[in-house]
GUTI-971880 format. One line per 10 residues: for each residue y, x negated, z of N, C-alpha, C, O. Coordinates in steps of 0.2 Angstrom, whole numbers, plus 5000, padded with zeros to 4 digits. Example, Ala and Ser with C-alpha at 12.3 -4.5 7.8 and 13.67 -1.06 7.14 Angstrom:
<sites>
4972/4934/5039/4978/4938/5039/4984/4934/5039/4983/4929/5042 | 4989/4936/5035/4995/4932/5036/5000/4936/5039/5006/4933/5040 .
</sites>
This chain:
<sites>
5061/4923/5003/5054/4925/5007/5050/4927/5002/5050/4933/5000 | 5045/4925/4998/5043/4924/4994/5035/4929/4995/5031/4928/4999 | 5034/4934/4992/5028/4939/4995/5019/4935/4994/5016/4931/4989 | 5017/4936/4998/5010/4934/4995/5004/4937/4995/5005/4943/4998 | 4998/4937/4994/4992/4941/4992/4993/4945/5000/4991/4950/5000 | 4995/4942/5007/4993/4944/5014/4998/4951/5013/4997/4956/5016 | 5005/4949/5007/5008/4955/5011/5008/4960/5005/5013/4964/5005 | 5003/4960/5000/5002/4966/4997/4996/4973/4999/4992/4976/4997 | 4998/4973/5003/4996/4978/5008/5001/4985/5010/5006/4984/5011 | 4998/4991/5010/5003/4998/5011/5001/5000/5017/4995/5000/5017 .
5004/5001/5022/5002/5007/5027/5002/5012/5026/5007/5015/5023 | 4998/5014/5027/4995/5021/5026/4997/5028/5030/5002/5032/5028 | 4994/5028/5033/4995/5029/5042/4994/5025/5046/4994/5019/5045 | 4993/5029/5053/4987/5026/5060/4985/5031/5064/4988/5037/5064 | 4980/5029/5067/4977/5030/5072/4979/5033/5075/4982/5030/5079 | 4980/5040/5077/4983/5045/5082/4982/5044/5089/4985/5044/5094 | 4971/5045/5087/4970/5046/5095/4962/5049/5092/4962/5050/5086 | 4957/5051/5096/4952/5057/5095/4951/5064/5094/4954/5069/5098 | 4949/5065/5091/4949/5074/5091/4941/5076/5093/4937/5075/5088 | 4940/5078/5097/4935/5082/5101/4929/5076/5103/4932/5070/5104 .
4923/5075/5104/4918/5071/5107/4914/5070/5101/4910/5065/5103 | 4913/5071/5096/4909/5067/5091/4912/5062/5086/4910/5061/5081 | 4919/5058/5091/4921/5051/5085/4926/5052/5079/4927/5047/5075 | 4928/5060/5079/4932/5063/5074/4938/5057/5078/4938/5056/5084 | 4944/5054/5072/4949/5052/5073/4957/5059/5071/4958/5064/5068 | 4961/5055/5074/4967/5061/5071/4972/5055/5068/4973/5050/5071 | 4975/5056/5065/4978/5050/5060/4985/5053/5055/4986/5056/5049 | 4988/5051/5060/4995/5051/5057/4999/5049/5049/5002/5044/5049 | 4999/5052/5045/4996/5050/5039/5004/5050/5036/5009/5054/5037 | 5005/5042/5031/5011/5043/5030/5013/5044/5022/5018/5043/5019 .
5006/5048/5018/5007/5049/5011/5010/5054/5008/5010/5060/5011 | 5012/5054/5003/5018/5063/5001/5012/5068/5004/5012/5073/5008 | 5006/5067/5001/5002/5073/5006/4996/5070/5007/4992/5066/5004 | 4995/5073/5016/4995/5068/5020/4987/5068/5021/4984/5064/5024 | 4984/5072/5017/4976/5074/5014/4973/5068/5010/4967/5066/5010 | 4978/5065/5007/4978/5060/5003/4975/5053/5005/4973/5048/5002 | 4977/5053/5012/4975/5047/5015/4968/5044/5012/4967/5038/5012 | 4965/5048/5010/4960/5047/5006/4956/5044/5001/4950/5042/5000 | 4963/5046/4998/4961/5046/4988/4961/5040/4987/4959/5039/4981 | 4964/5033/4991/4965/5028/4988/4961/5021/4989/4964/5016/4988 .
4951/5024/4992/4947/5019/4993/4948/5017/5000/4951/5021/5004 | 4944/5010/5002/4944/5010/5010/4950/5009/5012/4954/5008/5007 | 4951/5009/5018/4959/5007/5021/4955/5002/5027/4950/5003/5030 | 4960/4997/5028/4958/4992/5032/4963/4991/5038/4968/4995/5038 | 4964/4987/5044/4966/4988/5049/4972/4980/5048/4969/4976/5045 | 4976/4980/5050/4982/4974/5048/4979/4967/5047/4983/4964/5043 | 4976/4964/5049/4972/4957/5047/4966/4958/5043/4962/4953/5042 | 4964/4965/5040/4959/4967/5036/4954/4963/5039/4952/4958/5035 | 4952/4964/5045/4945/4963/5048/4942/4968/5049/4936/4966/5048 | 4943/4974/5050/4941/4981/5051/4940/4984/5044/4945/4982/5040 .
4937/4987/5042/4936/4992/5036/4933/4997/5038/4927/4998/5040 | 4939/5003/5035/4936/5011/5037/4936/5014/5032/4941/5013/5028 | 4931/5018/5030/4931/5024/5024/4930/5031/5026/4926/5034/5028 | 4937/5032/5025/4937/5039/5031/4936/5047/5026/4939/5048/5021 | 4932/5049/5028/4929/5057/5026/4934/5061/5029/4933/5062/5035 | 4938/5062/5027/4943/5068/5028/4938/5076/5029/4935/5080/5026 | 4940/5076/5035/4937/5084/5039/4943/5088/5039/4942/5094/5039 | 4949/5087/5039/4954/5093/5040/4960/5090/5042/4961/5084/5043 | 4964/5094/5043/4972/5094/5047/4971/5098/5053/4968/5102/5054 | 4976/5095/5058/4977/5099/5064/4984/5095/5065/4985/5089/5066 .
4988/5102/5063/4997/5100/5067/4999/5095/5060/5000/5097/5054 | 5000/5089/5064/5004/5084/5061/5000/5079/5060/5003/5074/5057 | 4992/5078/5060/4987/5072/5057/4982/5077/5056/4980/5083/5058 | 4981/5072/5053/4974/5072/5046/4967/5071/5051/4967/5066/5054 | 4962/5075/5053/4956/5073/5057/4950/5069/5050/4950/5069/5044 | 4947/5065/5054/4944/5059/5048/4938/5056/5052/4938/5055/5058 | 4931/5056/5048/4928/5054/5053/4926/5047/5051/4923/5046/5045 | 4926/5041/5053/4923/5034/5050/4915/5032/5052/4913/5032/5058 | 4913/5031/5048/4907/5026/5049/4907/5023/5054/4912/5021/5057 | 4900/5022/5058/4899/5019/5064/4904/5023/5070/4904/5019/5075 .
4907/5028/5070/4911/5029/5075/4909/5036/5078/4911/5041/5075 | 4905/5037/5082/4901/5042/5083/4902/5045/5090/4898/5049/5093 | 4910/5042/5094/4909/5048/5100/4917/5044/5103/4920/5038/5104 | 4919/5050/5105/4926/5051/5109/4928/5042/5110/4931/5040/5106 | 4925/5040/5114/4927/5032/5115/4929/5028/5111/4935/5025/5110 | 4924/5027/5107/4925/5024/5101/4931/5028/5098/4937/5027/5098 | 4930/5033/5096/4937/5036/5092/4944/5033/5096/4948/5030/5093 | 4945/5033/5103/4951/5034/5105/4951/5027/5105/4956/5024/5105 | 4946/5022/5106/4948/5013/5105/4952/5012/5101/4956/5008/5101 | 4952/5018/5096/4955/5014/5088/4963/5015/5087/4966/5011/5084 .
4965/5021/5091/4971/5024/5094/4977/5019/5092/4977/5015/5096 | 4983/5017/5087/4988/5014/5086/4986/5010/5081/4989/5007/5078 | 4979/5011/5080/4975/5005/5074/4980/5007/5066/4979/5013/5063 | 4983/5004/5064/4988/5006/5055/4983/5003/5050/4979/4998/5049 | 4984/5011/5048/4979/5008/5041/4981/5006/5033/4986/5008/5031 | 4977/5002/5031/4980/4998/5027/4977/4998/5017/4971/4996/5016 | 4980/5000/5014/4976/4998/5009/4980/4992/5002/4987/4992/5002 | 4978/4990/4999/4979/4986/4993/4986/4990/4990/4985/4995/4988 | 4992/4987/4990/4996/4991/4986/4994/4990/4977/4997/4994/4973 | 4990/4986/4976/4987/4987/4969/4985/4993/4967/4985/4996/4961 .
4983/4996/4974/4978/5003/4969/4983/5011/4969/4983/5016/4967 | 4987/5007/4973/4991/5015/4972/4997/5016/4965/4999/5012/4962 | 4998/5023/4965/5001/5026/4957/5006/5021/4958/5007/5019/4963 | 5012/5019/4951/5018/5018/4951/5022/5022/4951/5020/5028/4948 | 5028/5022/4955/5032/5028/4955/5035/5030/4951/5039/5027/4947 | 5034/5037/4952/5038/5039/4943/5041/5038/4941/5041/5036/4935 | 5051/5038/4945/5056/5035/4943/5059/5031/4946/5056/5030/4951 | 5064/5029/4943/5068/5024/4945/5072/5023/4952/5073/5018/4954 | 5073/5029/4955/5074/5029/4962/5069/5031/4968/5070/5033/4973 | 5062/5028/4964/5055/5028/4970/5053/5022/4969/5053/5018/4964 .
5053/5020/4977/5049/5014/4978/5044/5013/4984/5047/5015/4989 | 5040/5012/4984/5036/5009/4990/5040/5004/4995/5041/4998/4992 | 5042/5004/5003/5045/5002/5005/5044/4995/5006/5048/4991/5009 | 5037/4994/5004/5033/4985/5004/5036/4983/4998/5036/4976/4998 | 5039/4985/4991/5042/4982/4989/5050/4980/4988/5054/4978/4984 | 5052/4983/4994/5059/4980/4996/5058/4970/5001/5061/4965/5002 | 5052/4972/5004/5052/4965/5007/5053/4958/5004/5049/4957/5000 | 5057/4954/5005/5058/4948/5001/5064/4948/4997/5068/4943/4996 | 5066/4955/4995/5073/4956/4990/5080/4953/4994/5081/4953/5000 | 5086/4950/4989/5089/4948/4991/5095/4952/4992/5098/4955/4988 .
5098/4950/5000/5103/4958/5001/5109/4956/4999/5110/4950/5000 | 5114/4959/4995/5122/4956/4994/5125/4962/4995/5123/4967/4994 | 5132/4961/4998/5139/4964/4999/5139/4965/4990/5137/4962/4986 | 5145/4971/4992/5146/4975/4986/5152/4970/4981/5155/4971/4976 | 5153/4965/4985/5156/4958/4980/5151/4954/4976/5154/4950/4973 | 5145/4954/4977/5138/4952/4975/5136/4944/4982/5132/4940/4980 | 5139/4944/4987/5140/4938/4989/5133/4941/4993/5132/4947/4994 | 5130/4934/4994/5120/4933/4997/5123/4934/5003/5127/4930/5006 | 5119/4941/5008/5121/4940/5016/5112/4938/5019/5110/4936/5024 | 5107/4938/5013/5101/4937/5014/5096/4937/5013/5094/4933/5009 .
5090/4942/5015/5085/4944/5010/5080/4949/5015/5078/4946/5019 | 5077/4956/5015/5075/4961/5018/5069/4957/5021/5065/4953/5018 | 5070/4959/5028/5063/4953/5032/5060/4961/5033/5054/4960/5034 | 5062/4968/5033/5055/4973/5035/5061/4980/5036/5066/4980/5037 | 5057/4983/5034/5058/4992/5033/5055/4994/5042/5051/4991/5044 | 5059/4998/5045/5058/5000/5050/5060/5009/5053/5066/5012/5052 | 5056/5012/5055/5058/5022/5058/5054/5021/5064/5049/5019/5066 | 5061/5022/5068/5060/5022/5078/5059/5029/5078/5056/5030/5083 | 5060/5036/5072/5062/5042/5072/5068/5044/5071/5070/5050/5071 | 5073/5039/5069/5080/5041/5066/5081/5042/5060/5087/5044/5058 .
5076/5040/5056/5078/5036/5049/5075/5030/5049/5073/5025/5053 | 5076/5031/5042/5074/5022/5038/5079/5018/5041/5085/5018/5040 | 5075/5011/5044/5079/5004/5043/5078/4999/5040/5073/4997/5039 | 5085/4997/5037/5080/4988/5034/5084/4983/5037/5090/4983/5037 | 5080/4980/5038/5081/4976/5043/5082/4966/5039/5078/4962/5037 | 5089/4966/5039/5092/4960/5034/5089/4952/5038/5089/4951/5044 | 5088/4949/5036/5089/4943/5036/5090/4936/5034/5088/4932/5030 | 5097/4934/5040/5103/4931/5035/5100/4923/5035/5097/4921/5040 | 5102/4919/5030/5100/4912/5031/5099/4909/5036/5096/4904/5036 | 5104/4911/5040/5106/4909/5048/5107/4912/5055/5113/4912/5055 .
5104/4915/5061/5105/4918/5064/5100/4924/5064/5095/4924/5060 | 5103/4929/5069/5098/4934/5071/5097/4938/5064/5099/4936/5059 | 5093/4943/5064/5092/4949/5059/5096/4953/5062/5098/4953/5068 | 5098/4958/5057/5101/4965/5060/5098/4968/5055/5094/4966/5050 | 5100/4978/5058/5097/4982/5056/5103/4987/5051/5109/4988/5053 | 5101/4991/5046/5106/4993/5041/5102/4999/5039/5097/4999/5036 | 5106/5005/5041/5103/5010/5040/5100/5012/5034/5105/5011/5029 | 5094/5015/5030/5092/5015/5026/5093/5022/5020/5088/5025/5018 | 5101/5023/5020/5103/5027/5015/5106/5026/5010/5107/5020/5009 | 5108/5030/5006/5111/5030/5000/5119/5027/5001/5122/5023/4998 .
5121/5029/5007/5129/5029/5009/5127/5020/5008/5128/5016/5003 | 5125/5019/5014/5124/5010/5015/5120/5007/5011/5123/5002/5010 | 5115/5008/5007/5112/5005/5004/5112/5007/4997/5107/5008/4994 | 5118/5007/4993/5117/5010/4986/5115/5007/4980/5115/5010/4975 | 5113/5002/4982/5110/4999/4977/5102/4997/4978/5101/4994/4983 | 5097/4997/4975/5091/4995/4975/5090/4993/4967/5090/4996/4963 | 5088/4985/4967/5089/4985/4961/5082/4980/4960/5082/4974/4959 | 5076/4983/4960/5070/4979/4960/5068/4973/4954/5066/4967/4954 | 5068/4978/4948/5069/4971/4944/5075/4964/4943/5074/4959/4940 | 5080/4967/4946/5083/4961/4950/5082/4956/4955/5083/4950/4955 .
5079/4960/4961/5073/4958/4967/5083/4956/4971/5087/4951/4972 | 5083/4965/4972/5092/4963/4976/5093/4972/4977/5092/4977/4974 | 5095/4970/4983/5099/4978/4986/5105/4975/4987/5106/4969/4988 | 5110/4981/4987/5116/4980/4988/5117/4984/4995/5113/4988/4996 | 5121/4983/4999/5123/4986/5005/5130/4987/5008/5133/4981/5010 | 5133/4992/5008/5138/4993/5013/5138/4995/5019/5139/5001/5020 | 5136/4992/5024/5134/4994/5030/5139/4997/5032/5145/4994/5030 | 5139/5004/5038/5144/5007/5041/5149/5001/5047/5147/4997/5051 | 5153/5001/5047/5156/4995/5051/5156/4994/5059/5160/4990/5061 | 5152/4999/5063/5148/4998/5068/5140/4993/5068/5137/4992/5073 .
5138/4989/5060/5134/4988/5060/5137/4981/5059/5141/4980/5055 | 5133/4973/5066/5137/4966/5063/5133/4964/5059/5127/4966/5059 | 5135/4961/5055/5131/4959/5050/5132/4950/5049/5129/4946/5046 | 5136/4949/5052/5136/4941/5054/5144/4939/5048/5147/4934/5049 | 5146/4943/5044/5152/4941/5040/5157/4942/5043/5158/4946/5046 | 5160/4937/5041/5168/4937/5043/5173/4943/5043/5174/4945/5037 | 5175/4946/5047/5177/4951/5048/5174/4957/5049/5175/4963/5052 | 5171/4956/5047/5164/4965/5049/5161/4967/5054/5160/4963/5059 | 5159/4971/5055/5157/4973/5062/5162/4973/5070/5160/4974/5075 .
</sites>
């Protein structure tokens, strides 16, 4: 699954909902700090037809208050509600070390069992609120999901373009005996 210019893209945050009557948004921010949503140019909305450049007003609780262009009262803010925002992963820092990654550069990597045997290749990164998942895809059959920790997943090997995984044996994974 081969990445392309559509899927170099980071979410950022999203869209929370409004905050008060003059078009302030609240925006669930998913950067190490979450004021940051800012520092990295416009952010765009998943088909980058939308472009927002958001002036950051403050924090309240658990989102970022942000006011955009053209967005000038309650309605409008709360339309935008669920909207992910998106920017260029070109423009963001590389991670310092060797066990940081952006979780857009797992997509496409190829998964193998701890014998190196190909069970597939990461079709997406997923949080219901349990945790990280990644979410495998085997050449054949449905996807499954494999919890995204160190136990299960101990290997990330980027310049390889390969994770390794030991998934917990409650997870099927479509091999012979497992699950």
């Amino acid at each position: 699954m081969p990445k392309t210019d559509a899927d170099d893209k980071v979410c950022l945050g999203v869209v929370a909902g409004a905050h008060g009557v003059r078009g302030l948004v609240k925006i669930k921010s998913f950067t190490a700090e979450p004021l940051d949503i800012g520092a990295y140019g416009p952010l765009s909305d998943a088909k980058g037809q939308r472009r927002f450049d958001p002036t950051i007003k403050g924090q309240v609780k658990e989102t970022v208050l942000a006011a955009f262009a053209g967005v000038t009262d309650r309605d409008q803010a709360q339309a935008l509600r669920g909207t992910r925002l998106y920017v260029a992963r070109s423009v963001l820092p590389e991670p310092e070390d060797e066990e940081e990654f952006y979780n857009t550069d797992l997509i496409g990597l190829r998964v193998e069992n701890g014998a190196g045997e190909v069970l597939g290749s990461v079709k997406a990164m997923h949080n219901f609120g349990g945790g990280d998942l990644l979410e495998v895809l085997p050449a054949e059959g449905k996807s499954w999901l494999v919890p995204f920790t160190k136990l299960a997943v101990p290997v990330v090997d980027l310049e390889a373009g390969r994770v390794v995984i030991d998934p917990p044996e409650e997870v099927e994974t479509g091999e012979a005996g497992s699950g």
